[in-house]
N, C-alpha and C positions, 0 to 999 in steps of 0.2 A: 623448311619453308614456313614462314610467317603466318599465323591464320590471318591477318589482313590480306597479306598477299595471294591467298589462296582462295579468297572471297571475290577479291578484284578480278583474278584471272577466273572465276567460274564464274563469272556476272557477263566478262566480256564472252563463255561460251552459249549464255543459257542467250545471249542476244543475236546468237550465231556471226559472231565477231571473230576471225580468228587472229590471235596474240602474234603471230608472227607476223602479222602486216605493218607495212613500216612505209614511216613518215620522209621524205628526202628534204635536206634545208643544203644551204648553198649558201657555205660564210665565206666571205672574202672569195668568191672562185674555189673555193674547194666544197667535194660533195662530200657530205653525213649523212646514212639513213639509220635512224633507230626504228626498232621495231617496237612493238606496245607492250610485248612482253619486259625489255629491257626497259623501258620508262619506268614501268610501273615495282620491277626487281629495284631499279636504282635508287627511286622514291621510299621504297620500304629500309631500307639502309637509315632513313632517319626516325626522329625520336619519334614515339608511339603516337602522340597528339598530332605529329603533322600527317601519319598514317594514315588517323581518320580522318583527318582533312582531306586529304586525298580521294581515300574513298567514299567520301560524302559528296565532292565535287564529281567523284567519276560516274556514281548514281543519279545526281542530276543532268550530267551531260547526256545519260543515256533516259534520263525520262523526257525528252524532246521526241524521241520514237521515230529520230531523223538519225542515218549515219554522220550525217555533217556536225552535230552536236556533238558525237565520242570523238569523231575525226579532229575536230576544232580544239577537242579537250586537249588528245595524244599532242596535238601540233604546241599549244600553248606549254606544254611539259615539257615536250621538248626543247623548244628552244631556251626555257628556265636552264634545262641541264647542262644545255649546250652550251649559253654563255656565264654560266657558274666553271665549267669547266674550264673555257677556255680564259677566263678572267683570273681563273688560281696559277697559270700558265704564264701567265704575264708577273 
C-alpha cells in the first residue's frame, strides 16, 4: 500500500469515517456504488502529484468539520472515475 494511500485511509479513520461507506450513482438506469475505500485505492493508481492532489483536497473537504464536505468530496470522485471509465468504454 502506498504511504499516500495509507494517510488517506487513516485521516478518513481518525475522523471516525469508515472507508467502506459507499456512494450510489445511477447512470443511464443502472446502479454503481463505490465505496471510499475504492475511490481513493483507484485515485492512488495515478502519478504521485495527482496523489497529493488528492489528498490535499481530501484534507480540506474534511476541515469543513461537516460529513457533507468528505461526502460531497467521495461523490465528486466518484463520478470523475465513473465517467473516465465509462468514456474509455466507448
Amino acid at each position: 500500500m502506498d504511504a499516500i494511500e495509507i494517510k488517506c485511509k487513516n485521516l478518513l479513520k481518525q475522523e471516525g469515517i469508515n472507508g467502506a461507506s459507499k456512494i450510489d450513482f445511477d447512470v443511464n438506469g443502472e446502479l454503481y456504488d463505490l465505496s471510499f475505500d475504492y475511490i481513493i485505492e483507484t485515485y492512488m493508481l495515478s502519478s504521485d502529484e495527482s496523489k497529493l492532489v488528492f489528498f490535499e483536497a481530501m484534507k480540506k473537504s474534511l476541515d469543513t468539520k461537516e460529513y457533507m464536505g468528505i461526502e460531497k468530496f467521495f461523490e465528486g470522485m466518484g463520478q470523475l472515475l465513473l465517467m473516465s471509465s465509462l468514456s474509455e468504454k466507448m
